[in-house]
N, C-alpha and C positions, 0 to 999 in steps of 0.2 A: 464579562468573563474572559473575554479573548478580544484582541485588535479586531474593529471591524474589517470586512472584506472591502477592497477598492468598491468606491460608490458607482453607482451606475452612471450618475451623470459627468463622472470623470471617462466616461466611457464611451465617448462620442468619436475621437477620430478613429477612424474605418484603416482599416491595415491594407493597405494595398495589394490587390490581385497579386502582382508581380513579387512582394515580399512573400506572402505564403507562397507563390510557386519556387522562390528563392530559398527562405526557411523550409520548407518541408523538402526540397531536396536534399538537403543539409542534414535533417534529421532520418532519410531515408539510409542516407549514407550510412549512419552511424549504427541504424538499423542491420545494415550487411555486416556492420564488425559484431553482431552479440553472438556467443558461444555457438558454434552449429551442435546439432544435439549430439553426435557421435562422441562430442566432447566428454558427457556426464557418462557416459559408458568406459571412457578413457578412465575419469577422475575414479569410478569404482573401483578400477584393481592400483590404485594408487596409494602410497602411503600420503600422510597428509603434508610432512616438506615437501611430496613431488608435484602433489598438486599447488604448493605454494611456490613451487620455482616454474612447471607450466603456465600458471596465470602470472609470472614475473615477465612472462612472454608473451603476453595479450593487452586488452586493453589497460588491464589494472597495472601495468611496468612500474609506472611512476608511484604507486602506492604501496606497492610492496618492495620497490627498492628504499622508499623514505620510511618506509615504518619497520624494515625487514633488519634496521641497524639496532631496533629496541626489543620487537618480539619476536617470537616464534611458535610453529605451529600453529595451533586454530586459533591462538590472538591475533596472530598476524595476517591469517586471512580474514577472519572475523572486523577487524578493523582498517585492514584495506578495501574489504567491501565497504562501509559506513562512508569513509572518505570518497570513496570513488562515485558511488552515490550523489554526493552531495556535489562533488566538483559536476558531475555530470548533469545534473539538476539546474545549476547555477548556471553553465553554460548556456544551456536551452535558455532560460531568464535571460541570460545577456543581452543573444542572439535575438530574439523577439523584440517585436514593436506596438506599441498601441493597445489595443485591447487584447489582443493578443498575449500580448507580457503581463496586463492586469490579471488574466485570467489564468493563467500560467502561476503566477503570484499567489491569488486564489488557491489553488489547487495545491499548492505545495503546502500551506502554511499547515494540511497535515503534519507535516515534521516536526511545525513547531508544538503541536497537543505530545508525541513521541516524543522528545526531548525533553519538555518540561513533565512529566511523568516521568521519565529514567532520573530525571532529578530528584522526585520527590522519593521516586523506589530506593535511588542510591545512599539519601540522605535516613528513611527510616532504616534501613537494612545494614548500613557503613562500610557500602562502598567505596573503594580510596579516591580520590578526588581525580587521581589519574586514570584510572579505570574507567569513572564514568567522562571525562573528556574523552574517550578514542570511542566511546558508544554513543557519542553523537552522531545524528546524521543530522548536517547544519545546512539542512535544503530547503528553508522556509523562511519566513518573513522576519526573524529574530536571527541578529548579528553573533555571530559565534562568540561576540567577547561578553556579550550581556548573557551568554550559555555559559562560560567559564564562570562570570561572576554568581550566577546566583551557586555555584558550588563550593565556591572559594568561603559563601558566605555561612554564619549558622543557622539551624534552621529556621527559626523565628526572623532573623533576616531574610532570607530566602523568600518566607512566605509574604515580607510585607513589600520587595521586590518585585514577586509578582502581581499582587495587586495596583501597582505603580504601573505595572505593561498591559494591566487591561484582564486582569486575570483572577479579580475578586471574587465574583464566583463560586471558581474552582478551589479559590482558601477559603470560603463560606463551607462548600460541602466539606471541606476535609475536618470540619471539628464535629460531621455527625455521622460521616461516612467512610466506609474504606476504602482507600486507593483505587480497587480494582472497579468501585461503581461511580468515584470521579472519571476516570479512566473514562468510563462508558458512557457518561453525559457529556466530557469536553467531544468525542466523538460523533457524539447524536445532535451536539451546539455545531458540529464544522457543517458535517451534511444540509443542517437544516437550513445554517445562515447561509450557505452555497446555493441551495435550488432556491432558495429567496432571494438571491442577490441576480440570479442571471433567469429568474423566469422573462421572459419576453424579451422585447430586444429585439438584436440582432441575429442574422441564421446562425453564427458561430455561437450568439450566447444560447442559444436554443440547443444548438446540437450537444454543445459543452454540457446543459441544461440536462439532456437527455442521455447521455453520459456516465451522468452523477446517478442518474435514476436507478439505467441497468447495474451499475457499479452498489447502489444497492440491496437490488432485485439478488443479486450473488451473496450479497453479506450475508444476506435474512433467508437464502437457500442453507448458508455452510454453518450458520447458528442452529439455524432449526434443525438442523440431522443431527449434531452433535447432542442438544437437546431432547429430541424423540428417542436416540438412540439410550441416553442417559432415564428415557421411562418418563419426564416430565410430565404433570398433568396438563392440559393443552391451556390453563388460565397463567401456569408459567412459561411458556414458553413464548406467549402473545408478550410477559413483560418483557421482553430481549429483541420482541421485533422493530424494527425503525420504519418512520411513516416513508411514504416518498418515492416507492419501488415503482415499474412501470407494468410490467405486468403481473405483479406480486402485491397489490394495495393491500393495507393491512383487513380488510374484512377476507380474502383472496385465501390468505395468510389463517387465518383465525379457521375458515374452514378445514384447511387442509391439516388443523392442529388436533380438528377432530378426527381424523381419517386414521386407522391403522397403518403399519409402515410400508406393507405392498401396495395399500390403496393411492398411497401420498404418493409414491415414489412413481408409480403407470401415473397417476393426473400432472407433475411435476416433468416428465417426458416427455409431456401432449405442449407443452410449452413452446412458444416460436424457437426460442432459444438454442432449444434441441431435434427441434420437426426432421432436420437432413441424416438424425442420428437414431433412428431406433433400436431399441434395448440398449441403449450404452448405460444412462442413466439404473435401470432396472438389474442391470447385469450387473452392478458392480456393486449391489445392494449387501452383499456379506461383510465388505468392506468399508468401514466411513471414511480410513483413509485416502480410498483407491475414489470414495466418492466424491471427496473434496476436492483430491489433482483434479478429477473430472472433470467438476465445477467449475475450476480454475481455470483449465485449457477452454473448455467451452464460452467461456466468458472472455479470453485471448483470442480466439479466433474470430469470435462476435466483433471485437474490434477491432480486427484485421480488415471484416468484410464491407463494415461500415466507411473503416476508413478509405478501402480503395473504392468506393460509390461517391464518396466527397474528398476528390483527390486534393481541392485548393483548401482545406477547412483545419480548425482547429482539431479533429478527430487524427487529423497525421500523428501530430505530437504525443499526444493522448494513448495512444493504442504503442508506439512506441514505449512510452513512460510504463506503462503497465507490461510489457515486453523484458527490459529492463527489471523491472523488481521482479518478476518470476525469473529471471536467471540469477540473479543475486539470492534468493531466496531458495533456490535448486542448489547452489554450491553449499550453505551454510547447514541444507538438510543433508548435506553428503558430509561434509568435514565432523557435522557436531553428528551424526549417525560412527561415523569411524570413530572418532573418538570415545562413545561411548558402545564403540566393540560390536553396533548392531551388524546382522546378515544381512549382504551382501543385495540380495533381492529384496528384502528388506525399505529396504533405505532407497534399493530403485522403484518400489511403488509406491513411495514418498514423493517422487520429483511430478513434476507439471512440463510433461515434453509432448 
């Protein structure tokens, strides 16, 4: 269905003490340039050129100067985000060595499930071939020109394209299923060939390992409220949950699908996750939006705290990358909030700050 993940026995030289202390300097660095949050308070009373000429003054310069000659307004940051992403993505890749960069590798080819999905969205929908070029984000293990071509191509090309990169599979499902539930198997194939690929090992493959788990443990938090919230009966809402969580295994899971919403949300509190935090989770229980930032920050900070306990380890980079997409992800709620005219507070209980 998808390129295998780097083999494990390709995964024997050891990254040198001195390169992680050398890399993750590098990447802390980068850490001090993301938005400070005063920023997203700024971008609210801002139209959305001012926030496109602000961020022409940050890290994104060189993307909204090179894209700023074609669009404007929320294209233009919309797609200097995606670029910037990706250039920033690929750097960290560069940068790295050894297993390190395998695993890093690993990690991104998320992008490439996001890409080849905006392709098949773009193609059934008729998206213009240029549109979906600037909604790539080309941070994964597929060469941005084999992205161009499978859109260049029709779709019956397209699809035998992919099956040529590894991705038969996912044209298998698409002649009995809808998009949205390939979508959600190429998904549940990254997770799974990921904690299979780096169980044991090495401490970093472990940690990376463990990682993936909590990174999880949040998905099948932010699914399952949307779905309880939605009334689901609890034998739907166990279909939507993914195996693999650390302290969420799906029996874990399955009970809590029995519980009413007060019941879930007080035993989902009690969670390591959240012990430093009480009532936060419970208090914001009116809200699934306010619940989800929640989720989100709590899950950020989680990898803050891990990462400064393993200062030489793969969790630097990690917790950064996920740092990273929750600001890229805080801008695109505020511009695509503006643009569609929502209030003000609104769209600031949207953001994950």
């Amino acid at each position: 269905m998808r390129p295998k993940l780097a083999r494990r026995e390709r995964r024997t030289a050891k990254v040198a003490t001195r390169h992680f202390a050398y890399f993750n300097a590098r990447v802390l660095a980068m850490r001090g340039k993301l938005l400070p949050k005063e920023t997203y308070s700024k971008f609210l009373q801002m139209g959305i050129p001012e926030i496109a000429r602000s961020l022409g003054e940050s890290e994104y310069k060189t993307e909204i100067e090179q894209l700023g000659k074609r669009y404007r307004g929320v294209d233009l940051v919309e797609y200097s985000l995606n670029r910037n992403l990706a250039t920033t993505f690929h750097g960290l890749i560069k940068k790295a060595m050894g297993e390190l960069q395998e695993l890093l590798v690993d990690f991104m080819r998320y992008y490439d499930n996001e890409n080849i999905t905006t392709v098949l969205r773009g193609k059934l929908s008729g998206i213009s071939e240029e549109e979906l070029r600037e909604s790539f984000i080309p941070a994964g293990a597929l060469p941005e020109a084999d992205l161009f071509r499978l859109i260049e191509a029709d779709y019956e090309e397209t699809l035998e394209m992919l099956r040529k990169m590894g991705y038969e599979d996912a044209v298998e499902w698409l002649t009995e299923r809808p998009l949205p539930e390939v979508e959600d198997m190429l998904i549940r194939k990254y997770y799974t060939t990921l904690l299979e690929d780096t169980a044991g090992g090495s401490k970093n493959m472990r940690l990376f390992n463990e990682f993936i788990r909590i990174d999880i443990d949040f998905m099948n938090l932010i699914n399952f409220l949307r779905l309880k919230r939605d009334k689901e009966s609890p034998g739907k809402v166990m279909e939507y949950m993914m195996d693999g969580g650390t302290l969420l295994p799906l029996p874990k899971l399955k009970q809590l699908a029995e519980m009413d919403m007060e019941e879930m949300l007080s035993t989902i509190e009690r969670l390591h996750y959240f012990r430093d935090s009480p009532g936060a989770i419970t208090g914001a229980k009116d809200s699934l939006t306010q619940l989800e930032g929640s989720l989100l920050k709590f899950q950020l900070d989680h990898s803050v705290r891990v990462a400064r306990q393993n200062p030489l380890s793969i969790l630097v980079v990690l917790s950064y990358i996920l740092a990273k997409r929750v600001e890229v992800a805080n801008i695109r709620t505020i511009v695509r909030g503006k643009e569609g005219n929502l209030p003000i507070e609104l769209i600031r209980k949207q953001l994950v700050v």
